[in-house]
C-alpha positions as semicolon CSV with decimal commas, in nm:
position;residue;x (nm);y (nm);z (nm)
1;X;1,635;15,985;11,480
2;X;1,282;15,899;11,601
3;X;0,998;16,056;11,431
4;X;0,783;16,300;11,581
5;X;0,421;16,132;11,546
6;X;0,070;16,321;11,617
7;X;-0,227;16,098;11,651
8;X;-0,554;16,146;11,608
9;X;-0,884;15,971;11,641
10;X;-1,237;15,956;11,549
11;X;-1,503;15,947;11,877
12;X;-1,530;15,539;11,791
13;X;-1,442;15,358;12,060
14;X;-1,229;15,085;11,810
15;X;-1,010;15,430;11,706
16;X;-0,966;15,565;12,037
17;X;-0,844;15,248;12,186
18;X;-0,595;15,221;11,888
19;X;-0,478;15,566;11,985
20;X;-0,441;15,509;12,336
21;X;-0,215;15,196;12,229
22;X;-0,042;15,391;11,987
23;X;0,049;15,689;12,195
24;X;0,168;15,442;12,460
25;X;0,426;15,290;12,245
26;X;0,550;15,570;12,035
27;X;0,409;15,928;12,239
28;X;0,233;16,190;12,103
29;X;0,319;16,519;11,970
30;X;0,107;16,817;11,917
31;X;0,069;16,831;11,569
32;X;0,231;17,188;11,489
33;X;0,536;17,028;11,618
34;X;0,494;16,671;11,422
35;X;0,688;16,521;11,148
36;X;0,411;16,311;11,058
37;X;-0,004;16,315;11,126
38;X;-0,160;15,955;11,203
39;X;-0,525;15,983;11,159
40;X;-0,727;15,687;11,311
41;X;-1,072;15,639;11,193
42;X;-1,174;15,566;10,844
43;X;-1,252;15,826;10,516
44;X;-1,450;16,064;10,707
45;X;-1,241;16,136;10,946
46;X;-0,952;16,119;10,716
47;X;-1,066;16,416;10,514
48;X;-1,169;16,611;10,812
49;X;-0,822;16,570;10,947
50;X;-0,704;16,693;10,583
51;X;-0,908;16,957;10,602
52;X;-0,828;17,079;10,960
53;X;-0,434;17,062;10,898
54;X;-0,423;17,187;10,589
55;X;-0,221;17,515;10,707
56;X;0,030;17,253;10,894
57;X;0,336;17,138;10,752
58;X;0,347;16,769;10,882
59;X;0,179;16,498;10,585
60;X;-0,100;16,319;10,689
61;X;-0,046;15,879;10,712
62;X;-0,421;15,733;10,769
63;X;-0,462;15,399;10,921
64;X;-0,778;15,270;10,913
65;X;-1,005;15,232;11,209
66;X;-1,354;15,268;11,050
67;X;-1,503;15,135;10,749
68;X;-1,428;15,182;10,408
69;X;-1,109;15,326;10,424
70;X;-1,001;15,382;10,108
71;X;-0,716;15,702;10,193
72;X;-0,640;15,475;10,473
73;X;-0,367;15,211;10,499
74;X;-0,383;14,898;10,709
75;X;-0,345;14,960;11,100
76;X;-0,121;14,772;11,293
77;X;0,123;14,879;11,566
78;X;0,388;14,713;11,497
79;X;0,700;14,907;11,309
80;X;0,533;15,239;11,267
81;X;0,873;15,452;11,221
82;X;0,970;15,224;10,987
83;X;0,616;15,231;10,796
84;X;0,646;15,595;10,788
85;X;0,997;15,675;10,679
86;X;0,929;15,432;10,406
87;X;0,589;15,598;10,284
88;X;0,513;15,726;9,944
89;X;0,348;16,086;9,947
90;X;0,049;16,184;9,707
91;X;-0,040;16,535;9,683
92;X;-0,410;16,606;9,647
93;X;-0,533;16,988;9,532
94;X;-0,898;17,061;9,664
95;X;-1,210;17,182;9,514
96;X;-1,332;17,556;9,620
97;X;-1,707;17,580;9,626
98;X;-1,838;17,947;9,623
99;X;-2,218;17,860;9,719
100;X;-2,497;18,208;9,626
101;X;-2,799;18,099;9,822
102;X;-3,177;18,251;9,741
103;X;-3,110;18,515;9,985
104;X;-2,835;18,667;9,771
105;X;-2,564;18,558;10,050
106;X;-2,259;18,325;9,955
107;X;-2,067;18,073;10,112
108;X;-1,756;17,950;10,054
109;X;-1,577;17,578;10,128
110;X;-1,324;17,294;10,044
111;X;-1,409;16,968;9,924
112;X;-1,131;16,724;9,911
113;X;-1,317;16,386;9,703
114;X;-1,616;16,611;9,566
115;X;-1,873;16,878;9,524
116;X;-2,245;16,767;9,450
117;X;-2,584;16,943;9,416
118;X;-2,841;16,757;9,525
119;X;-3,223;16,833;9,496
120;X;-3,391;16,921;9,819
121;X;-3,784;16,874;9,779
122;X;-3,991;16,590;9,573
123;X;-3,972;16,693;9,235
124;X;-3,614;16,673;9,065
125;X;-3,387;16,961;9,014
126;X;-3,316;17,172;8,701
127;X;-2,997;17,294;8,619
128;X;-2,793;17,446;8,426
129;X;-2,427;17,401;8,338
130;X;-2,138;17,633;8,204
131;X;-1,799;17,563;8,239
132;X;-1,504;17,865;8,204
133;X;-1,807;18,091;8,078
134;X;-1,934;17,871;7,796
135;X;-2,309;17,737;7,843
136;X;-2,247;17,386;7,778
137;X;-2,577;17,244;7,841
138;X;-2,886;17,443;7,920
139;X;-3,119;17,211;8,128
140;X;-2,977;16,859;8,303
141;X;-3,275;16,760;8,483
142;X;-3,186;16,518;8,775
143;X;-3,159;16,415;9,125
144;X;-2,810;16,585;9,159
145;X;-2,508;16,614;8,979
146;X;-2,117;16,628;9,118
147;X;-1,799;16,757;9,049
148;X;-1,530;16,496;9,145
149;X;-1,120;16,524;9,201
150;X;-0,951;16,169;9,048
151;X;-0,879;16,131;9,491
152;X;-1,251;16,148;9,492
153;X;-1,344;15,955;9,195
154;X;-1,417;15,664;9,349
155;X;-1,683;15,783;9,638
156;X;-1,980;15,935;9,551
157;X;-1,865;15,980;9,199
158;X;-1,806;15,590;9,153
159;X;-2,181;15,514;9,309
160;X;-2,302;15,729;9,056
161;X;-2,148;15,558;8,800
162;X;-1,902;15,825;8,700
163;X;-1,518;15,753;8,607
164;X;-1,249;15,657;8,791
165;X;-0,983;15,906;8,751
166;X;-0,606;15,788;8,761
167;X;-0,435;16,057;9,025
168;X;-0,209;16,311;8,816
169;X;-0,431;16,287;8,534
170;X;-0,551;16,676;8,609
171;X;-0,906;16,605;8,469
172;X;-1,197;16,643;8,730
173;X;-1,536;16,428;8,606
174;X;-1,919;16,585;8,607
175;X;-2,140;16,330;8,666
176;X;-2,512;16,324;8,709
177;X;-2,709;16,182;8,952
178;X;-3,006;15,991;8,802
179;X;-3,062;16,228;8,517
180;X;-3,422;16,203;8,360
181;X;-3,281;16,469;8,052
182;X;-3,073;16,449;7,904
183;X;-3,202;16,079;8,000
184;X;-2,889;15,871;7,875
185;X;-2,627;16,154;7,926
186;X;-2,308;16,005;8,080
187;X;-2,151;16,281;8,216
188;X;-1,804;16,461;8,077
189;X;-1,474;16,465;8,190
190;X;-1,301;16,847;8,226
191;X;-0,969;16,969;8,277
192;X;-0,813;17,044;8,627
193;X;-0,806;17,423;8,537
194;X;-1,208;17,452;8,421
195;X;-1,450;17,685;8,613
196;X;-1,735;17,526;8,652
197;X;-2,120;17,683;8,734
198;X;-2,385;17,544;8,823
199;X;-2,689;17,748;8,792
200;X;-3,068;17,608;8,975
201;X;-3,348;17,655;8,750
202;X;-3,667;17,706;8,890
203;X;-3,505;17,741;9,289
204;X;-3,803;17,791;9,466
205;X;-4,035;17,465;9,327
206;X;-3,780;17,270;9,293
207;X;-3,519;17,380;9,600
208;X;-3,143;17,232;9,589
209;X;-2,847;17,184;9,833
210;X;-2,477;17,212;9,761
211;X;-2,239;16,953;9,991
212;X;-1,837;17,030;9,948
213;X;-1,720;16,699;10,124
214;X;-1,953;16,700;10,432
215;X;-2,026;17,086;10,467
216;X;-2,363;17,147;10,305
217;X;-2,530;17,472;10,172
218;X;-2,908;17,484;10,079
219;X;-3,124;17,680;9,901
220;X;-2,852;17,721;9,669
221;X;-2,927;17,926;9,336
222;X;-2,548;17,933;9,170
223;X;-2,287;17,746;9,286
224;X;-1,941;17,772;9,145
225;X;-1,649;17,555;9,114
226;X;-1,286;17,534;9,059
227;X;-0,960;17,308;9,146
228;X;-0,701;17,539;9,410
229;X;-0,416;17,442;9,314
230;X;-0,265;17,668;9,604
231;X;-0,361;17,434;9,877
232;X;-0,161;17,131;9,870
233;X;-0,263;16,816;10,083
234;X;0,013;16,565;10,117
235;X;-0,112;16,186;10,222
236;X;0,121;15,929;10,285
237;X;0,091;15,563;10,196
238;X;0,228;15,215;10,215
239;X;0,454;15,110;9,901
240;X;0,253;14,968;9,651
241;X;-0,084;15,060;9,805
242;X;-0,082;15,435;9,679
243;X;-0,374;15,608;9,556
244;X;-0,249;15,559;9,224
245;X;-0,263;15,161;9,237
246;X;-0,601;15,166;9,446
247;X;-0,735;15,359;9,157
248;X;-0,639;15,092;8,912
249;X;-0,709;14,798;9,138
250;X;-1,053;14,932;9,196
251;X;-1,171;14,896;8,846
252;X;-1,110;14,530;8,808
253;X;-1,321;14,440;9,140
């Protein structure tokens, strides 16, 4: 029985043409009614597309159409069905950011690879970090530090120098950005279940924002963090090019 495939694509013009080809040869379902999600574009628009269908029950099978691409697998339209019914599923578990700004108001969002606070003036931020209560260390002075998921590990948290995290390892890793004090401190890595807070010292000279994936919050004064383990993404992927062996592969480049 054929699949039922929704596609979608990011505004460039090299993932809309793909689309158009795409829905020519196998149609195009709306994606409440799909077996399967085919996001064209590359990481971006993959975790948007996460993020949007997140209440839908279809997986989501990235083929990429943009840059980097690393949730993406290889595009080609040739034997799609086939591709599909033979794809390996990873489940990924978000972050939930609960941003308290200066003005005492609070925001709340998902972040899929990471969470990051990054300073928002000249002079670098101060903060302070506790995780499930426990001060663990009073000042990090820095440009920004970031809460990664292992899915995430290797984005922002890999230019920064953090750890790659194997997925199913249910650790998260802290990692600074440029820290100036404690000046050689290499981050940590946490459990899946830790609450983690972030608290901005000094908020109005030295002002920060708080990014979950590309949704950003400034002015932030607290921001706190934790895995949600109720909100289940599944991503599908070629045999043998899983997140699991991109992870590995990644660290020997």
């Amino acid at each position: 029985m054929s699949l039922r495939i929704a596609f979608a694509a990011s505004s460039a013009p090299i993932a809309q043409s793909a689309k158009a080809g795409l829905t020519r040869r196998y149609g195009d379902h709306a994606e409440d009614g799909a077996d399967v999600i085919v996001a064209l574009g590359g990481d971006g628009f993959m975790l948007a597309t996460l993020h949007r269908t997140q209440d839908l029950a279809a997986p989501v099978y990235g083929m990429n159409r943009g840059t980097v691409g690393f949730l993406m697998n290889e595009y080609s339209e040739h034997d799609l069905e086939a591709r599909l019914q033979q794809a390996q599923e990873e489940v990924i578990n978000p972050l939930s950011m609960t941003a308290t700004t200066k003005d005492g108001s609070t925001q709340r969002a998902l972040a899929i690879n990471e969470v990051s606070l990054l300073r928002a003036g000249p002079q670098a931020a101060r903060l302070r970090i506790s995780v499930d209560g426990k001060m663990r260390m009073p000042e990090l002075v820095c440009d920004g530090a970031l809460l990664a998921t292992p899915a995430g590990s290797t984005a922002y948290n890999y230019s920064a120098h953090g750890p790659i995290l194997p997925i199913g390892s249910d650790v998260l890793a802290l990692t600074a950005m440029a820290a100036f004090r404690p000046r050689r401190w290499r981050g940590a890595l946490l459990p899946k279940t830790a609450d983690v807070t972030f608290e901005v010292l000094d908020p109005d000279k030295r002002p920060v924002m708080a990014e979950a994936d590309a949704r950003a919050v400034r002015d932030v004064v607290r921001v706190d963090i934790r895995s949600e383990p109720a909100i289940a993404h599944r991503v599908l992927f070629d045999p043998g090019h899983g997140l699991e062996e991109r992870l590995i592969r990644e660290q020997f480049v």
